[in-house]
C-alpha positions as CSV (number, residue, x, y, z in Angstrom):
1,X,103.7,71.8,62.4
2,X,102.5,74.2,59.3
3,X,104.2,77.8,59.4
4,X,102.7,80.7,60.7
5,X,102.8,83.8,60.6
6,X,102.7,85.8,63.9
7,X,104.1,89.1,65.5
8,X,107.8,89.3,67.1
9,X,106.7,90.2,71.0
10,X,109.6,92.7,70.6
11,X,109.7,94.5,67.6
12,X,106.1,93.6,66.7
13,X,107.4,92.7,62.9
14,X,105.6,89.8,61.5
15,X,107.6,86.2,61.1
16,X,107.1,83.2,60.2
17,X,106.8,80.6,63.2
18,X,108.4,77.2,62.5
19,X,107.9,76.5,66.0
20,X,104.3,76.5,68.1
21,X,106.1,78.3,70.8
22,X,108.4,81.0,68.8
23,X,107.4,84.6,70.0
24,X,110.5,86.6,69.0
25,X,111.7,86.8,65.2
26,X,115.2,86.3,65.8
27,X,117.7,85.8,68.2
28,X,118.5,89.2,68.6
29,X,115.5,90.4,69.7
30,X,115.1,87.2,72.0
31,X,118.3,88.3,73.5
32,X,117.5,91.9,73.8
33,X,114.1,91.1,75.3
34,X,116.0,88.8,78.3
35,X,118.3,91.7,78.5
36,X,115.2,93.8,79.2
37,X,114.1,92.1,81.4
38,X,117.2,91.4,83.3
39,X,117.8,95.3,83.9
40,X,114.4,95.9,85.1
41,X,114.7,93.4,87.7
42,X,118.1,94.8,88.3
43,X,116.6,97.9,89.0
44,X,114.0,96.3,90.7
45,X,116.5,94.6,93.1
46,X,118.6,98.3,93.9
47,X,115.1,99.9,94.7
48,X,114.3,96.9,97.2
49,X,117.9,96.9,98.4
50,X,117.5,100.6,98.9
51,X,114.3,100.7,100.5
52,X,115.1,98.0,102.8
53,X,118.2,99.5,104.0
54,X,115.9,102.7,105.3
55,X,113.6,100.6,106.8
56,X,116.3,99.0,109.2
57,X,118.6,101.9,109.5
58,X,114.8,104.2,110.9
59,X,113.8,101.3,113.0
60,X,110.8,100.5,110.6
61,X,108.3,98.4,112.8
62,X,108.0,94.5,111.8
63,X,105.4,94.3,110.1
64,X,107.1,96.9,107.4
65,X,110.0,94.3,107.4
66,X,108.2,91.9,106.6
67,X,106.2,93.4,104.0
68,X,109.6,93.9,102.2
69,X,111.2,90.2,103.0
70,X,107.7,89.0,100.9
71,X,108.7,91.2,97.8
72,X,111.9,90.1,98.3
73,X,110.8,86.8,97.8
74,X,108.4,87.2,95.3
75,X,111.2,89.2,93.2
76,X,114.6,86.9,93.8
77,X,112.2,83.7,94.5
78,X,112.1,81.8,97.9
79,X,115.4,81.2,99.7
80,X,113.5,78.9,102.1
């Protein structure tokens, strides 16, 4: 493959690709992107956890339980 030159998806600095697939510049910003996107689905997880844990403890209806199992799944990927 010929080199090219494209833009980190992190730091938006401009490499060059050896590889038709390479979006980060380096290994440290593809680590600190996985990072990133580890702690927002962290958070994302806690919120879910969270508002779940109201639902159940205020006798939410089924349909609102429900509504959060399918964003659990779609966040933590099906269990079934």
């Amino acid at each position: 493959m010929a080199e090219v030159m494209t833009t980190c998806a992190r730091c938006s600095g401009v490499f060059t690709a050896t590889r038709g697939d390479a979006s980060y510049c380096s290994t440290r910003c593809r680590v600190a992107a996985f990072r990133a996107r580890e702690a927002d689905r962290s958070r994302a997880v806690a919120v879910l956890l969270a508002r779940t844990a109201q639902a159940v403890r205020s006798g939410a209806p089924r349909n609102v339980l429900d509504a959060l199992a399918a964003d659990a799944e779609r966040l933590l990927g099906s269990s079934r």
